[in-house]
Structures are given as C-alpha cells and as structure tokens.
C-alpha positions as a printed Julia matrix, in Angstrom:
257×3 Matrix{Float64}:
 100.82  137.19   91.85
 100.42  133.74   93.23
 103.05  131.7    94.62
 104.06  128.92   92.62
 104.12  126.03   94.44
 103.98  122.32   92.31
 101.62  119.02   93.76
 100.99  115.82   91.94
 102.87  117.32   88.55
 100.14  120.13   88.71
 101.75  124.07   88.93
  99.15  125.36   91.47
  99.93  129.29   90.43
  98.33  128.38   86.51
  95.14  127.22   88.19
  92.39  129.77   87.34
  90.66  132.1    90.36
  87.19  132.79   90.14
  85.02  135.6    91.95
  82.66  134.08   94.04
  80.24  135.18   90.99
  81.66  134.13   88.73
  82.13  130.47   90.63
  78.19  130.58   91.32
  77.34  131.38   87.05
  79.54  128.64   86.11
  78.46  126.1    88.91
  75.32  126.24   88.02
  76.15  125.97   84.46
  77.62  122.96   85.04
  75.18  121.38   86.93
  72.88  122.08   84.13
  74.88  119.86   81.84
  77.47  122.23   80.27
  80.69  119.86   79.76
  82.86  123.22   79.29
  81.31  125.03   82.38
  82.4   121.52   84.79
  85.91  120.96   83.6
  86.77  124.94   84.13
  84.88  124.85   87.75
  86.78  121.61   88.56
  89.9   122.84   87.04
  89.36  126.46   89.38
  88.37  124.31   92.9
  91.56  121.83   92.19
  93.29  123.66   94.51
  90.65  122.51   97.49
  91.76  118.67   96.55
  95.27  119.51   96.64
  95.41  121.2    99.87
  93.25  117.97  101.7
  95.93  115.6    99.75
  98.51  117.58  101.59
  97.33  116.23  105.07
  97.78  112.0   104.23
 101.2   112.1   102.14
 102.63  109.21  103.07
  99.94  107.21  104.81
  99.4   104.17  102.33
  99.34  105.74   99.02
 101.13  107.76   96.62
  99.99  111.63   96.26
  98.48  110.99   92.68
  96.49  107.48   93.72
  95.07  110.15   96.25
  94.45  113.35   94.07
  92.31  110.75   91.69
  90.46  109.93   94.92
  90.23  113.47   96.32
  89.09  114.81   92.79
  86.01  112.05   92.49
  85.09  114.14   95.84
  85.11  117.3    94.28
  83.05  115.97   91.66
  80.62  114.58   93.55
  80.43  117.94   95.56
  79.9   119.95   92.57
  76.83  117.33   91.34
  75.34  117.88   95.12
  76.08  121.46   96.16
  72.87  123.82   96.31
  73.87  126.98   95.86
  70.47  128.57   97.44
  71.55  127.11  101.13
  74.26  131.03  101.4
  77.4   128.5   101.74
  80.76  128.56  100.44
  81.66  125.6    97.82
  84.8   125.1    99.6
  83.02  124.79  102.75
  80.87  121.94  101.91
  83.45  120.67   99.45
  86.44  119.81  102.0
  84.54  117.17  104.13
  83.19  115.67  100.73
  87.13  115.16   99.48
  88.27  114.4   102.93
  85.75  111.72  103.52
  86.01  109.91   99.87
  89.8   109.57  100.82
  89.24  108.18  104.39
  86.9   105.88  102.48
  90.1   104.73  100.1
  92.13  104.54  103.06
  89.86  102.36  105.22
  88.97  100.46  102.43
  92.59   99.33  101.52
  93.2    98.66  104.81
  95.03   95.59  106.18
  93.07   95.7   108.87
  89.11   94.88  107.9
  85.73   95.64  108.68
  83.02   94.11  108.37
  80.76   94.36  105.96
  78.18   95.66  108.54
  79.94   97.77  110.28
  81.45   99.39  107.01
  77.32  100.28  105.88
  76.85  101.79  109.69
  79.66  103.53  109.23
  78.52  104.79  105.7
  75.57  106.31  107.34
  76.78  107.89  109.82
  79.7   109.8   107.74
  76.15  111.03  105.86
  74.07  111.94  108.49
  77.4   114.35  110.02
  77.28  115.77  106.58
  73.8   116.6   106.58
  73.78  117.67  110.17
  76.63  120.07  109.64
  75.65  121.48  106.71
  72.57  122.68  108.48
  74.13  123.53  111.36
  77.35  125.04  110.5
  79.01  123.24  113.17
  80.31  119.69  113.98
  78.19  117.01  114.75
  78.32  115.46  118.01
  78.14  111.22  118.19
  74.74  111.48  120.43
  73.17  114.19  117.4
  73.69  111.43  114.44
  72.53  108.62  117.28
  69.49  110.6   117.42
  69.37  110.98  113.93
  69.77  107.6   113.02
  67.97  105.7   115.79
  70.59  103.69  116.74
  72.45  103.05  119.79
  75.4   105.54  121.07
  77.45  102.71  121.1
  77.19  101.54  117.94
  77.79  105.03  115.9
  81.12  104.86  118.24
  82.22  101.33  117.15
  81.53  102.89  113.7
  83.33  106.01  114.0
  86.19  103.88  115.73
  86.37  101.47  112.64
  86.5   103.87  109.91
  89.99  105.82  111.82
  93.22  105.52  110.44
  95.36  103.4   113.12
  98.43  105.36  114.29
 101.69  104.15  115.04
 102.64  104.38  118.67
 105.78  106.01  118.03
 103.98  108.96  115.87
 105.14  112.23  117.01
 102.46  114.56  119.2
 104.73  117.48  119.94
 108.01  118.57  119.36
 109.38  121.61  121.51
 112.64  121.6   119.61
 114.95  119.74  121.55
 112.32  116.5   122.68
 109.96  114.76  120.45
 106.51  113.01  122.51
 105.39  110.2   120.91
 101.55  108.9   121.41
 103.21  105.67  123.38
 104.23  108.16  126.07
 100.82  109.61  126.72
  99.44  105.77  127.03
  99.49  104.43  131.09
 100.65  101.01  130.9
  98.97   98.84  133.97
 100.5    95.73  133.81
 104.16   96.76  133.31
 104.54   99.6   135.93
 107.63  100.71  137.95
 106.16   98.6   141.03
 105.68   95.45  138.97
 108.98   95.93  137.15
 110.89   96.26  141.25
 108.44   93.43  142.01
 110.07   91.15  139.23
 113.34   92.03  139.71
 113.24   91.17  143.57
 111.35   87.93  142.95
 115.01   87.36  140.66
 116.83   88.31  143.22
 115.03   86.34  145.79
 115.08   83.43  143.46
 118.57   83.21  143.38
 119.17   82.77  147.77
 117.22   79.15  147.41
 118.91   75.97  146.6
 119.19   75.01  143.58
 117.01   71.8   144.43
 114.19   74.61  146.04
 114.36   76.45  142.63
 113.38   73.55  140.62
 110.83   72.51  143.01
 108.85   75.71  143.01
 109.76   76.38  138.94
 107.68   72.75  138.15
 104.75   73.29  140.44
 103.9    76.68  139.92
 105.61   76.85  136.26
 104.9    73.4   135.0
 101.77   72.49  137.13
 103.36   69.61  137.99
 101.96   67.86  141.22
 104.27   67.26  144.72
 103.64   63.43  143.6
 105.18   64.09  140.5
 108.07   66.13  141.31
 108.97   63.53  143.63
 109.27   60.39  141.27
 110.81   62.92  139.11
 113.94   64.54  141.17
 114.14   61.11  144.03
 112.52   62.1   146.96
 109.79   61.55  149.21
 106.61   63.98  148.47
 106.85   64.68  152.64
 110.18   66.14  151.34
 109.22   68.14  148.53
 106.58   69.49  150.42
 108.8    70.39  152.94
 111.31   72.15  150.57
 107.98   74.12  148.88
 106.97   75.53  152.15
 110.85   76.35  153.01
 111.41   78.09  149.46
 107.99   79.9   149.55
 108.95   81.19  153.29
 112.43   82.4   152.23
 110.56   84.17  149.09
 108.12   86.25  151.22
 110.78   86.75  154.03
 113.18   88.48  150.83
 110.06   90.46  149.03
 108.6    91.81  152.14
C-alpha cells in the first residue's frame, strides 16, 4: 500500500506503478506516437517531477509554476531517452527536470546574464548531460572544457552564472541547540578583530587631542584640505597648523603603539 502523501493538488498514492517492463513497452509506445501510451507513462513517472519540486519550495516560485516547469522536463526526457543505452528512466530523467527548473529559476532572476554567457552556459549544462550519461558519473569542469574547447575559466564563469545566489544567513547545519549560517563560514579581511581594536583605539586616542588638533587632522586627512587652507579657515599661521599636525600625529602613535 503506498503512503498517501498530497503535492501540487496531486494524491501521489493514485499515481500508477509500472514494472520496469511494462515502463519500457509503453515508452516506446509513446515515442512511436501513441497519445494514450505518453499521457499514462507521464502520468506513472510524475512522481520523479514531484520529488525534484520538493528540493526549491520556496525559492522564487510557487510549487505548481514549478511542477509545469519540472513536467516540460519529463517530457522532454521521455522524447530523448534511448532505451538500448541499459539505463534507468529515472536516472536520466532527474537531471533533465532538475536542469529545466534551474533554467526557470536563472531565467527569472533579478540578477541577469548576459546573453552570452547564458548560450555558454546552455552548452555546457549539455555537454555534462552527455558526458554523464556515458559515463555514469559526474562530470568534472576540465572534462566539458575538453569537450567543448573552451577555456577552464570560462565553463566556471558559466557554471557560476547559472547558480542560485544564497542568502548569507541560510542555514548549513543545525546540531539542535545552534544553527551555522553560510556568513559564519565566510573570513572577513577587512573587518577583523585586529582592525576592529585598531579603530576603537584610534577613538580612543582621538579623544586625548585638543579639540583644535582634532579638527586639524579631521580636514587634512578627512577633507584633503591643505595646511594653507586650514589656516585661513580656523585663524592661524600654517607654521602653526603644521605644528599642531605633527603634535596630534605624535600623541596618536605614542597612544596606538
């Protein structure tokens, strides 16, 4: 007895099971044109689009805008299968399904790509296919390189542009009682825990010089202002701006060292 289980309005345990024979009579009935034989070999392998829908529920569409997508990949898997290679449908079928909705995804993406890019991209998603179905195993970037004739590089950027972005506070691993999110597992070099002791001791240092030192150094090395300028400015000689520059600087290094 199956276990009932409901997706996209569809009761999974009414979905017909077919023998792998059985499968192979009608597939290739279908392919031959029989409209009967390809709804009831769609309607038996809906279950493969269902479980691949599973994976991007709440991404950027609704479960049904993605069945509709995931079933024009069975389709197209059922038109293209050869049953004489001794492989399972649902083994060639799943990357078929998964890639037609990566290709909805990407392709109503805010973020674009170029048009370029996008037919690089295209070629490389077909020459994985063809490589693992082969193979039996998954293609490495350098293989479809090879295979294509282009440049490492470029199957990267094309890999790179056709993957879903992901938020930085999307979960990794959960133990239970802590959740790690990707922005934990990314080094940040500019805001470290030396340049964060760094800026607060600059503060710190900031606030021993005169108040007349303070401005000084903020419009010369915040403003770009010149010593000539600062002077007409505040209503001093530039000999005495200078000198109150060199004192504030020395008092700076003296408290960060």
């Amino acid at each position: 007895m199956s276990t009932r289980v409901k997706i996209c309005g569809i009761d999974t345990s009414s979905l017909p099971q077919l023998s792998q024979n059985d499968s192979n009579v009608l597939l290739k009935k279908a392919q031959n044109g029989d409209k009967d034989a390809r709804d009831e070999f769609l309607l038996a392998n809906t279950r493969l689009v269902l479980s691949v829908i599973q994976k991007y529920y709440g991404k950027k569409d609704c479960a049904e805008d993605l069945f509709q997508v995931g079933f024009v990949g069975l389709i197209k898997s059922m038109d293209n299968f050869d049953p004489s290679l001794n492989l399972k449908f649902s083994t060639y079928a799943v990357p078929m399904i998964i890639g037609e909705i990566r290709r909805h995804l990407r392709d109503s993406s805010a973020v674009r790509v170029s048009r370029s890019l996008r037919d690089v991209a295209y070629s490389v998603i077909q020459a994985k296919q063809s490589i693992e179905k082969t193979e039996h195993r998954e293609a490495s970037n350098e293989e479809i390189a090879c295979t294509l004739n282009i440049p490492l590089k470029k199957v990267n950027d094309a890999m790179d542009a056709i993957s879903d972005p992901i938020s930085l506070f999307e979960p990794i691993y959960h133990d239970g009682n802590e959740t790690t999110l990707v922005m934990d597992q990314i080094s940040d070099v500019k805001n470290t825990d030396e340049k964060w002791i760094e800026n607060i001791s600059m503060q710190q240092a900031m606030q021993e010089l005169s108040e007349k030192e303070r401005n000084i150094l903020l419009m010369r090395y915040y403003q770009g202002k010149t010593q000539t300028e600062i002077s007409e400015e505040i209503g001093i000689s530039q000999a005495q701006v200078s000198r109150l520059e060199k004192n504030a600087k020395s008092s700076l290094l003296k408290a960060m060292s």
